[in-house]
C-alpha positions as CSV (number, residue, x, y, z in Angstrom):
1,X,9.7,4.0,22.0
2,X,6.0,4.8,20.7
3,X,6.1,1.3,19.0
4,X,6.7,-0.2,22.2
5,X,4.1,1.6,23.6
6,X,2.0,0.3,21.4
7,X,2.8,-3.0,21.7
8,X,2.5,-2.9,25.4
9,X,-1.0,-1.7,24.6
10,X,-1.8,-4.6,22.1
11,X,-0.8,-6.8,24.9
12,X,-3.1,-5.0,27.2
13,X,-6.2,-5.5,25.3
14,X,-5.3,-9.1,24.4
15,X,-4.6,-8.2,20.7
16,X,-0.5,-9.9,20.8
17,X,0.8,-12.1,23.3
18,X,3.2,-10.8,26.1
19,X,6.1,-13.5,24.6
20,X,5.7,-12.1,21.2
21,X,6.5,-8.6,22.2
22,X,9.1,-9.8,24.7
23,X,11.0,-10.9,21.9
24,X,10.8,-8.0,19.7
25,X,12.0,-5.9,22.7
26,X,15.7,-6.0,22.3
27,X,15.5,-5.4,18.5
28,X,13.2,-2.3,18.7
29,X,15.4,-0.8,21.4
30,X,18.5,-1.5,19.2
31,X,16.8,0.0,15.8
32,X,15.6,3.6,18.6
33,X,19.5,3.5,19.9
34,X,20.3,3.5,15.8
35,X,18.2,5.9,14.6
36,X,18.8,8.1,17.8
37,X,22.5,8.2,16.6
38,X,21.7,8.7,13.2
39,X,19.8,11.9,14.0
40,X,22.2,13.4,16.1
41,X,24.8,12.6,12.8
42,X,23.0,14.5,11.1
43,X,22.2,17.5,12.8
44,X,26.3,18.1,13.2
45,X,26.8,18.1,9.4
């Protein structure tokens, strides 16, 4: 989530374009739900 904080402020001060980080939404989301899952893996080994 920090990377889309980030982006969000990129997009605030006019350094990306709102689209741009629009479209990267879904795949940063999915790559945090991922590594969330990996971490809790392995912390029960």
């Amino acid at each position: 989530m920090e990377v889309l904080c980030q982006l969000t402020l990129a997009v605030d001060l006019g350094l990306a374009a709102r689209e741009e980080v629009d479209d990267l939404r879904p795949l940063i989301e999915e790559l945090g739900r991922q590594l969330c899952a990996c971490r809790r893996s392995c912390q029960n080994t």
